[in-house]
N, C-alpha and C positions, 0 to 999 in steps of 0.2 A: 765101435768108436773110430775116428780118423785116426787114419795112418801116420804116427808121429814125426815128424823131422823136429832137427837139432839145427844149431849155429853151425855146429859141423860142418853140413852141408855147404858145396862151396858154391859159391855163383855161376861159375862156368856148367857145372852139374846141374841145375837149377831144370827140370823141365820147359820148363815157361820162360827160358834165357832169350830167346831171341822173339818176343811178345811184349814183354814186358815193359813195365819204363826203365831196363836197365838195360834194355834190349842195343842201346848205341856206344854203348860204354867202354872207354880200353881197360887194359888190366889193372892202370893203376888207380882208376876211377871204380872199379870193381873193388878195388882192396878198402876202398875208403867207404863206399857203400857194406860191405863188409865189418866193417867195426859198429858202425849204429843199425845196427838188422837184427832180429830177435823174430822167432817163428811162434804163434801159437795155435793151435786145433780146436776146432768145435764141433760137438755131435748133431748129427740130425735134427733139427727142431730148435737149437740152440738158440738163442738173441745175442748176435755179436754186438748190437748198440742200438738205444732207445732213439729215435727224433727228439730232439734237444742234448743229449748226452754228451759231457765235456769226451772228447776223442782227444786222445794223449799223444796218438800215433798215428799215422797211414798205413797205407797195406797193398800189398798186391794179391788176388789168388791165387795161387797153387794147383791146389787140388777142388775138388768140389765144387758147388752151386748155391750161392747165396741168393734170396729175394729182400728187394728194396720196397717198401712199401710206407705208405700213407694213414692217419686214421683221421677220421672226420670227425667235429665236436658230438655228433651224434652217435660213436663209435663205429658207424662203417669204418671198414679198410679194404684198400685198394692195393692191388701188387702193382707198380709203376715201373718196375727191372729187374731183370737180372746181373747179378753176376757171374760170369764165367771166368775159366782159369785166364791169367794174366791183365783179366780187368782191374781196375786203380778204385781203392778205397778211400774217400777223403777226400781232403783239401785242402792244400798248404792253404796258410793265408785265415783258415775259419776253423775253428775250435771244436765246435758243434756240430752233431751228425742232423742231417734236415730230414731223414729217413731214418724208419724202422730197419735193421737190416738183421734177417736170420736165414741160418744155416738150413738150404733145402736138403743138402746131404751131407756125409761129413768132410770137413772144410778145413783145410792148412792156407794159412796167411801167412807171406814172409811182411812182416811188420818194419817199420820205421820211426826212429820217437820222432817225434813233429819239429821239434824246434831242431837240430841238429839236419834236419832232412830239408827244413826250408834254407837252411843254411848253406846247406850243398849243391841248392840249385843256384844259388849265383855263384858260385865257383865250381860246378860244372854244367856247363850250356848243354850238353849231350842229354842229362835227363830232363832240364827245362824244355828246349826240344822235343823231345821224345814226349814228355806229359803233354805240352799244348796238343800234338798231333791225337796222341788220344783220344783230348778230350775234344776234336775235330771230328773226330770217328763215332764217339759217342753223340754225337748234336748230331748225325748223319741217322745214326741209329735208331734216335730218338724221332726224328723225322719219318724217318721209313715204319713206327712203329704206330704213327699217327694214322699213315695212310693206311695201314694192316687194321687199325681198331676202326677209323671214320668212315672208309669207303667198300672196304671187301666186302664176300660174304662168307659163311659159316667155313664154307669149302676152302674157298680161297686163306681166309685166317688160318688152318689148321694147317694148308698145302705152305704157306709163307711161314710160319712160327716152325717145320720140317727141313724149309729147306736152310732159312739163317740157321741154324743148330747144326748142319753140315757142313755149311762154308763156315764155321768158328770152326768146329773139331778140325776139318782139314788144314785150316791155318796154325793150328799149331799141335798140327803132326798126328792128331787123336785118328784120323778117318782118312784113307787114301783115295787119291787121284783116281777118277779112272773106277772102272766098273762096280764091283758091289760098293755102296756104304751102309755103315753101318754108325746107327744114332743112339747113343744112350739119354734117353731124356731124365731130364733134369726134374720134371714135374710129376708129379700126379693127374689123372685127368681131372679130377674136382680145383687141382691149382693152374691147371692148364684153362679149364673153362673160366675161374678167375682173372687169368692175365688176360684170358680175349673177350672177356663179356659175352661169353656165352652160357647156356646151360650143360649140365653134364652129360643129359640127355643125347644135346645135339654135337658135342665134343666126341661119344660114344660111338652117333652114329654116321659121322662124317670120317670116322677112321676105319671106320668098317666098309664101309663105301671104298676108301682108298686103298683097302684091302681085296675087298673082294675083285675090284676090277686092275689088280695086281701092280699095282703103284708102289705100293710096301707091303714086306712081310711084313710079320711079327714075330719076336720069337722072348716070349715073359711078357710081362707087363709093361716091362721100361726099353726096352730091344726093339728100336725099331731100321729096319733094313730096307732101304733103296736099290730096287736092281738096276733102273735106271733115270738117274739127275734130272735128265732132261723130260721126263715125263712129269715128275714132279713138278720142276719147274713150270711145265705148261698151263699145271693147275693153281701157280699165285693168280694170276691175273695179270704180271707185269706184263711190260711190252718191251720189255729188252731185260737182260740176264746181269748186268749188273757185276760181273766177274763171277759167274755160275760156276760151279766145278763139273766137269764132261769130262 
């Protein structure tokens, strides 16, 4: 089961404090954020909210790795995102979740009731601020993720979905600068072949390839370890590093 947190917890303590959209906040903008915040957890597998689902609140992650996904009149579904710790669930302004979103492992949300929280962005600009830039980051993400599904191949998808999963966790503190990293994924390979449109087959055997010619260990199933970034890196395809971690 997720690891429980409480209101307790204060913001400043927050893992995810300087990630976040509370990430520009002073103390007394923290306190007020502070009164409409309420935390809840989900287990593995969990459905935090259908597409269409009236959403009462926002959220931030915390802990764990939710997937965003789609279904089609014909019942495909498609995973369309992730979320990672300090990614922003919702949307002031819209009621309604336009995504499937469930718990790929287990997941702490610091929550926000909605209407008090839209509230607080026009009388504090630091987290209006701080959400737009996000959601700048995210349109940036989204972009780079096109190019990752439209143009790459099998190699280059798996070496690019490797090394964004390093540059998050180092950003907020998970994975250090500088020699070894160390990635805990967030997927399975059947959900990893999922997000990339590929087979499981070839997800299996494009990680074993980046093994055996010593790009990453392994160590479990979900442990995977970079000895060197920039080797990695070599194998997206890009043509510039993009703020690489080295």
């Amino acid at each position: 089961m997720a690891k429980n947190m409480t209101a307790e917890v204060k913001c400043g303590d927050c893992p995810i404090r300087h990630r976040a959209v509370c990430a520009r906040c002073e103390t007394d903008e923290l306190e007020r954020l502070e009164e409409i915040k309420f935390y809840r957890n989900y287990a593995a597998g969990q459905t935090i909210c259908w597409a269409g689902d009236d959403m009462p609140f926002v959220a931030s992650v915390v802990r764990g790795v939710s997937s965003l996904s789609q279904t089609m009149e014909d019942g495909r579904t498609q995973m369309v995102g992730l979320l990672l710790p300090s990614d922003f669930i919702g949307r002031p302004g819209r009621s309604r979740s336009p995504y499937d979103v469930t718990s790929v492992s287990d997941v702490t949300m610091c929550c926000f009731r909605r209407k008090p929280f839209e509230e607080l962005l026009v009388a504090m600009p630091h987290v209006s601020e701080r959400l737009l830039e996000m959601t700048m980051d995210e349109l940036d993400a989204a972009r780079e993720w096109m190019l990752i599904l439209g143009r790459k191949t099998a190699r280059e998808k798996i070496a690019s979905m490797l090394t964004i999963l390093a540059r998050r966790e180092a950003s907020i503190g998970l994975a250090a600068l500088g020699g070894m990293v160390t990635i805990e994924l967030p997927l399975t390979r059947e959900a990893m072949a999922d997000y990339l449109g590929l087979t499981l087959e070839t997800v299996s055997r494009q990680i074993s390839a980046l093994k055996r010619e010593g790009i990453i260990t392994l160590n479990g199933k979900r442990s995977v370890q970079v000895p060197e970034m920039s080797r990695l890196v070599m194998e997206t395809g890009d043509d510039m590093d993009g703020g690489v971690i080295t």
